[in-house]
Wavefront OBJ file of the C-alpha trace (Angstrom):
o trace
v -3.681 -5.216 -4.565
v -2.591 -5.604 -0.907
v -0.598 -8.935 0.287
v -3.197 -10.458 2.373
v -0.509 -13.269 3.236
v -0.605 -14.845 6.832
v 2.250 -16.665 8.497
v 2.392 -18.509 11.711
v 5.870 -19.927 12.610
v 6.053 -23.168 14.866
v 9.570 -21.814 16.914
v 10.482 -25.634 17.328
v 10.891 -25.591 13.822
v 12.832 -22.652 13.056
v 15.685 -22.797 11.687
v 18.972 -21.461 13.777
v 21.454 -18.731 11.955
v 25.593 -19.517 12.472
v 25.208 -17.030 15.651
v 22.444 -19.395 17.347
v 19.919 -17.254 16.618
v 16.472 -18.887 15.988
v 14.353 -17.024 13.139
v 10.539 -16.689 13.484
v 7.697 -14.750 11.435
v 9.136 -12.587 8.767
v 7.894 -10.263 6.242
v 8.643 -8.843 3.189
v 9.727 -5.813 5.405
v 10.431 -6.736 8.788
v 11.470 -10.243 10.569
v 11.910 -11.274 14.045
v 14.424 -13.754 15.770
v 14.782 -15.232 19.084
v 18.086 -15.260 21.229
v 18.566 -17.944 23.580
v 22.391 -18.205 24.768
v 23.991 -19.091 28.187
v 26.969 -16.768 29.317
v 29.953 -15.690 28.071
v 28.675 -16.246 24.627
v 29.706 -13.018 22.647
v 26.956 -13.024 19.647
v 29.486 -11.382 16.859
v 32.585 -9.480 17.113
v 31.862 -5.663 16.299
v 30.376 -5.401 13.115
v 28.278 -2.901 11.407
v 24.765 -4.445 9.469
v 22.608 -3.294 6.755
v 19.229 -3.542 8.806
v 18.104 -1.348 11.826
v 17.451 -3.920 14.942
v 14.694 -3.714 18.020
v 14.904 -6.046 20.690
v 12.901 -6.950 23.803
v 14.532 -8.933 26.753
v 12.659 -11.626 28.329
v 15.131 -13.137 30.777
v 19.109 -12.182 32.076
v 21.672 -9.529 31.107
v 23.862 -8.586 28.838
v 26.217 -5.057 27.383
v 25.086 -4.083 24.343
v 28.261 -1.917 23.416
v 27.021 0.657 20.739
v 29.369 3.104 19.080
v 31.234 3.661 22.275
v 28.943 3.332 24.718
v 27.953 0.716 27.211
v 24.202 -0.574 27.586
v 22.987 -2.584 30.622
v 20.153 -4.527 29.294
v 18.282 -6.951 31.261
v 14.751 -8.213 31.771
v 11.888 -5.868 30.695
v 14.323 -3.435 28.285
v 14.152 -2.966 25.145
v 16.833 -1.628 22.769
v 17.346 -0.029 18.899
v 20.766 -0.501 17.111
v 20.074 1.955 14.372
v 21.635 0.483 10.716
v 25.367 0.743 10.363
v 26.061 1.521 14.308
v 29.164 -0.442 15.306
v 27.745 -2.634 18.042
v 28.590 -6.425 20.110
v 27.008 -8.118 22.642
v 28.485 -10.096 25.649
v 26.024 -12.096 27.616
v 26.328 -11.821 31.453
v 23.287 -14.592 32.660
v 21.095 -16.858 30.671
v 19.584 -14.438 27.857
v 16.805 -14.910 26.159
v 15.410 -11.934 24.227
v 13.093 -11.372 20.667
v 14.579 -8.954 18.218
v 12.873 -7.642 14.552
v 14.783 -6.296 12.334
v 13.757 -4.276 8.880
v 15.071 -4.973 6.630
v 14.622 -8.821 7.508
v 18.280 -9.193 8.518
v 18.754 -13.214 6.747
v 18.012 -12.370 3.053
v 20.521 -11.922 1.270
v 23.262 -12.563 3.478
v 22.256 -9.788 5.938
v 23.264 -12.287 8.698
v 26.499 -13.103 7.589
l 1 2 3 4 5 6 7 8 9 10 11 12 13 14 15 16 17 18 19 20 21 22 23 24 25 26 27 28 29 30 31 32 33 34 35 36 37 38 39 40 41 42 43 44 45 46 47 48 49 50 51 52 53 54 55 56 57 58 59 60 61 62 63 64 65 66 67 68 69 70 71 72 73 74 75 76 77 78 79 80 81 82 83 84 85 86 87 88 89 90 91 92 93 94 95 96 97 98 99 100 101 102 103 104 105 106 107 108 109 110 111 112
């Protein structure tokens, strides 16, 4: 049998992760999040994660560094931080962007 499960998220509800992230709709497979930060907010030192990552930017800049290289993102570009690349992000304007990650990245402790 096929889940047949629908979710709609109210974003003023959501609750924020530790790295002011804001999570929305999530699936058994797949979850998304919303980023929201001013500059010279660094999300995470480098770190490595057990889920692969897609984002979307909707507003600003920022360098994704990625396993030794240096990304300019800004509005209209998306991104994929394949699972296990080293990776940080330092914000360079007001940066709001959507991200989904599979597997959702805050069960069990993905986030952390």
């Amino acid at each position: 049998m096929s889940d047949t499960t629908v979710t709609k998220v109210d974003s003023k509800f959501s609750p924020h992760g530790k790295l002011g992230q804001k999570y929305l709709a999530s699936g058994k497979f797949v979850a998304m999040r919303l980023w929201d930060v001013e500059p010279g907010h660094q999300k995470e030192d480098h770190a490595r994660r057990e889920y692969e990552t897609v984002g979307y930017v909707i507003e600003g800049t920022a360098e994704l560094e990625i396993e030794g290289q240096t990304i300019q993102l800004k509005a209209g570009d998306s991104w994929v931080v394949p699972k296990g690349a080293e990776h940080t992000y330092r914000i360079k304007e007001h940066f709001k962007a959507v991200e989904a990650t599979a597997p959702p990245a805050y069960a069990h402790g993905r986030d952390d």
